[in-house]
C-alpha positions as CSV (number, residue, x, y, z in Angstrom):
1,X,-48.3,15.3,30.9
2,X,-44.5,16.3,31.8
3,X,-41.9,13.9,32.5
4,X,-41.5,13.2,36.5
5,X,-38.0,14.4,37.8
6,X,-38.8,13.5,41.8
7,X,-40.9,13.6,44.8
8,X,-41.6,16.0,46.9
9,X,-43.1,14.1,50.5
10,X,-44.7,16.3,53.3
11,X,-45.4,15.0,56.9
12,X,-47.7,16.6,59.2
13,X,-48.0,15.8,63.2
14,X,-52.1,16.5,63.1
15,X,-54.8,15.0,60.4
16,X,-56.2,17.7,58.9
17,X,-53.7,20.6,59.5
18,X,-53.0,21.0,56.0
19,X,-55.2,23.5,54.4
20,X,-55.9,24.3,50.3
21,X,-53.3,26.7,50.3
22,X,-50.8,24.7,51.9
23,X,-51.2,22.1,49.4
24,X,-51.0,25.1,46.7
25,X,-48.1,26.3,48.1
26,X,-46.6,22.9,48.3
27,X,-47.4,22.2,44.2
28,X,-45.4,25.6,43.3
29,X,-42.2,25.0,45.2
30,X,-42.1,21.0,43.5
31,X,-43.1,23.1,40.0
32,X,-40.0,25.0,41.2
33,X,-37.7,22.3,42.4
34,X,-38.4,20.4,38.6
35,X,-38.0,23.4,36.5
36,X,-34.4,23.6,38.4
37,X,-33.6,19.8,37.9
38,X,-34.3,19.8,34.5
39,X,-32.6,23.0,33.6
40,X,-29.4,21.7,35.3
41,X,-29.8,18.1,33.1
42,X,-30.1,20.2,30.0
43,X,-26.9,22.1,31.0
44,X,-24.8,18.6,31.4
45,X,-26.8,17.4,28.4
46,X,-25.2,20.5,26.4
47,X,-21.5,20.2,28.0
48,X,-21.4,16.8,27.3
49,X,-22.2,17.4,23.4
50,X,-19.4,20.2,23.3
51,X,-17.1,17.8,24.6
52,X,-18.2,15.2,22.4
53,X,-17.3,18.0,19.6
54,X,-14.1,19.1,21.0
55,X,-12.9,15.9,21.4
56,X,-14.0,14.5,17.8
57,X,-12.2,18.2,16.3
58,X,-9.0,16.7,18.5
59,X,-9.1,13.0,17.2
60,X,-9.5,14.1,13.5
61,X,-6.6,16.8,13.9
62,X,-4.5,14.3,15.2
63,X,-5.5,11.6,12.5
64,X,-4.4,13.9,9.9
65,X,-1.0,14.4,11.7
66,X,-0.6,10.8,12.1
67,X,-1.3,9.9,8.4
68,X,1.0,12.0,7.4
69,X,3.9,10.5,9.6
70,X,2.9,7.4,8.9
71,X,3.4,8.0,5.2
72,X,7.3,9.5,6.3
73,X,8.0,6.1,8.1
74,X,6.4,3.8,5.5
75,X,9.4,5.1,3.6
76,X,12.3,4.4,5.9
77,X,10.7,1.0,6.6
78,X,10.6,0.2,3.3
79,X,14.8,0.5,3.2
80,X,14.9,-1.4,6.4
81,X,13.1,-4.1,5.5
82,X,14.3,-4.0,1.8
83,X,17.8,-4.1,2.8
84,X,17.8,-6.9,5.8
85,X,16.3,-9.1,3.2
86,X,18.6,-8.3,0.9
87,X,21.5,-9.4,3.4
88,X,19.5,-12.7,4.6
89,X,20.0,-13.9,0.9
90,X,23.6,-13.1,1.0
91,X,23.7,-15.1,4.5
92,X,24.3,-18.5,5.2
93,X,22.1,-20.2,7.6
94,X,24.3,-20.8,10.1
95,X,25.9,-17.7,10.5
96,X,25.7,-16.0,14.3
97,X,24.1,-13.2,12.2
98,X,21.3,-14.6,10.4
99,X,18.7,-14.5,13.4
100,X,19.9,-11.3,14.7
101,X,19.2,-9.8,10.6
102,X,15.8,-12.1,10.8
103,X,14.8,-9.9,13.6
104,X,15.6,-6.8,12.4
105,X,13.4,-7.4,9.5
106,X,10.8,-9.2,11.9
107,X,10.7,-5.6,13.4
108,X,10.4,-3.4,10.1
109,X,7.9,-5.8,9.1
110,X,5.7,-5.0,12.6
111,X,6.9,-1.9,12.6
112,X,5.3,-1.9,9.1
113,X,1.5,-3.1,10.4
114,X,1.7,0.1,12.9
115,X,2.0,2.5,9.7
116,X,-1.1,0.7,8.7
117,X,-2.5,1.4,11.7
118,X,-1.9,4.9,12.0
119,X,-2.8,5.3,8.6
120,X,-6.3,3.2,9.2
121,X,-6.8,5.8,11.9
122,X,-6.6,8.7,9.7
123,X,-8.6,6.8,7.5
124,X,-6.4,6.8,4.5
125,X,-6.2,2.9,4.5
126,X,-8.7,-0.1,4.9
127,X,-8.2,-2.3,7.2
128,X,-8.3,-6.1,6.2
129,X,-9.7,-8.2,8.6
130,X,-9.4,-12.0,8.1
131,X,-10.3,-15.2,9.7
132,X,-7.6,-15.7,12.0
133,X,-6.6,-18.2,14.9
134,X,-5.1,-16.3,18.1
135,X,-3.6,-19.7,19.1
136,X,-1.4,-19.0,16.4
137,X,-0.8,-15.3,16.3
138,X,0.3,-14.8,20.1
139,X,3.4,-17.7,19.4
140,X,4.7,-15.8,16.9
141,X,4.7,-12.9,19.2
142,X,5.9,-14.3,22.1
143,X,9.4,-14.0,21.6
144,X,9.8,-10.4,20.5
145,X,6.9,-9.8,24.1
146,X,9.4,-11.8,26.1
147,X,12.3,-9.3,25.2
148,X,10.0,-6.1,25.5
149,X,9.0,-7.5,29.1
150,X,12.4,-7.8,30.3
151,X,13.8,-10.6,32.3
152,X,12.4,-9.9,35.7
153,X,8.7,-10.2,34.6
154,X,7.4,-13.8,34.1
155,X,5.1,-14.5,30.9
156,X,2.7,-17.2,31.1
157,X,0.3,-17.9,27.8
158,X,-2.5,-20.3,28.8
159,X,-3.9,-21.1,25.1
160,X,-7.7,-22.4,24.8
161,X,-7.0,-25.8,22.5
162,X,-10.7,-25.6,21.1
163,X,-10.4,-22.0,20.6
164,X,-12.4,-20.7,18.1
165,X,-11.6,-18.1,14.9
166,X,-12.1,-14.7,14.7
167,X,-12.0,-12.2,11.9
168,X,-10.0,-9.0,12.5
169,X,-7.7,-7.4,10.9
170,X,-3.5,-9.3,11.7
171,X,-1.8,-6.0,11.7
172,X,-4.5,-4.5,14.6
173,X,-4.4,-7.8,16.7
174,X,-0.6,-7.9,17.3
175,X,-0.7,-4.2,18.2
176,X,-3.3,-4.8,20.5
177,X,-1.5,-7.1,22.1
178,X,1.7,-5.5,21.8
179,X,-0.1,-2.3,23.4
180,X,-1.6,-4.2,26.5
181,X,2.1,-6.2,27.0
182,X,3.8,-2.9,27.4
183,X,1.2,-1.2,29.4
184,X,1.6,-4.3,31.9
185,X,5.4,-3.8,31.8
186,X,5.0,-0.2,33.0
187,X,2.6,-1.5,35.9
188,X,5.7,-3.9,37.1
189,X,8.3,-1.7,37.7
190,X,9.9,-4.3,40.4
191,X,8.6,-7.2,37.8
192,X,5.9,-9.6,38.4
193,X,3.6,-12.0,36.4
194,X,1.9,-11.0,32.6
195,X,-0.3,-13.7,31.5
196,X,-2.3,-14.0,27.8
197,X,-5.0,-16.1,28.0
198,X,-7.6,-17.7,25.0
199,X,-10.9,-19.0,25.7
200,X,-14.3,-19.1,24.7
201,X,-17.2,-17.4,26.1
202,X,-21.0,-17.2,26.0
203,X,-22.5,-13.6,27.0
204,X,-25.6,-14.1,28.5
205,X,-28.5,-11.6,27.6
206,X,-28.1,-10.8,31.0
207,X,-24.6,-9.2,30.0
208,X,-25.8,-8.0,27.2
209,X,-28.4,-5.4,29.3
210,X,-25.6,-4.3,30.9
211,X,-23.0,-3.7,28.1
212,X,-24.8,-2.6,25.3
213,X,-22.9,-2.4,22.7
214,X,-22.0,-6.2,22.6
215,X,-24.6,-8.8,21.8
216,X,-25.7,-12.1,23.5
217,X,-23.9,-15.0,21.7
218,X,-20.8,-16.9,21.9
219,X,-17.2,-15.1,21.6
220,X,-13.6,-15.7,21.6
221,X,-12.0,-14.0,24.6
222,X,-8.4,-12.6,24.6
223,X,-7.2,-11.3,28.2
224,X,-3.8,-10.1,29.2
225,X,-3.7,-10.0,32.8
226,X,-1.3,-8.9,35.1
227,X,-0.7,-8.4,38.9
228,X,1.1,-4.4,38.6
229,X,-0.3,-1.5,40.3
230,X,-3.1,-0.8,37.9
231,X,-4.6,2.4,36.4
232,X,-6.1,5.2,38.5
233,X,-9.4,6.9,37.8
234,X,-7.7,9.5,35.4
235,X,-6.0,7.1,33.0
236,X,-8.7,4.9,33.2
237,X,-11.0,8.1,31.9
238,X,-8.9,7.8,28.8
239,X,-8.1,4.5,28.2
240,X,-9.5,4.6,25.0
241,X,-7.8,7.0,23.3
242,X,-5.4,6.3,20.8
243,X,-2.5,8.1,21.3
């Protein structure tokens, strides 16, 4: 038995109009009609699977180019961070310089987890996920996001306080965030509200039919929000690419 593809309805004003024939006739042009539905899904089943191939021949040509950058900047981060610690020894406390040096090597030292990334991308380094707690890690951030952001956006962090762990990898999670806080910047060109928010959250198996690549069972939800002019259907087409 083949596979149905559609239906084929036919009407007539009288009983009994339709003859043999007619109905023979009828059976060749749906025999038709299938033969011509299926050889156009096999078409878009093939040009989706070159795609496919194109585009994983793209990512791994630009993973190789990446791991090889990342390997150049590792080295001038290294200096960087090398050298600002070296002058936060020499520093005292209270000198109008010491936070301005502490960020410079906050910065090489972030700078340092994207090398990791890149690197983790062209797979030429493991990541090293952890348990972590996001209640922590966005604090840290929020300074360094609130300079990024500029003054004329307003950042609001609404923190779950019985927020669960998560294991991921430190590096990847503050680039994440890091990612989504710029993008929202670049949506707010007259400014406007960016808000992080923790919480937990229990998908339903009735999410779970819909999205299936994420199971039923309780999560920790991170969602950076913001009220710019969005993405249209062509960014959002590639939102997942890397670069």
């Amino acid at each position: 038995m083949g596979r149905t593809v559609g239906c084929v309805e036919v009407q007539a004003q009288q009983a009994g109009s339709y003859q043999q024939e007619h109905a023979t006739a009828m059976r060749m042009a749906a025999s038709l009609a299938a033969t011509a539905v299926e050889n156009v899904s096999l078409i878009e089943r093939e040009q989706a699977k070159e795609e496919q191939l194109r585009q994983s021949q793209k990512m791994e040509a630009v993973g190789k180019l990446a791991g090889g950058i990342a390997h150049d900047f590792n080295n001038l981060l290294t200096a960087i961070t090398g050298y600002s610690e070296l002058t936060l020894r020499e520093l005292p406390t209270d000198s109008p310089f010491y936070s301005k040096v502490t960020e410079i090597k906050k910065a090489g030292e972030r700078a340092a987890t994207l090398t990791r990334q890149l690197l983790a991308f062209s797979r030429k380094q493991i990541l090293q996920p952890k348990v972590l707690d996001l209640n922590a890690v966005i604090p840290e951030m929020e300074k360094m996001l609130r300079r990024l952001i500029g003054e004329d956006i307003v950042l609001e962090t609404v923190l779950d306080g019985s927020l669960g762990q998560v294991k991921a990898d430190p590096g990847q999670m503050e680039q994440i965030l890091l990612n989504l806080c710029v993008n929202a910047r670049d949506a707010m060109p007259e400014g406007g509200r960016l808000t992080i928010q923790t919480t937990n959250v229990s998908l339903k198996q009735a999410y779970r039919n819909q999205q299936v690549s994420i199971r039923a069972g309780n999560y920790v939800m991170l969602s950076v929000s913001d009220n710019g002019c969005g993405m249209n259907a062509e960014t959002q087409a590639r939102i997942f690419e890397p670069f």
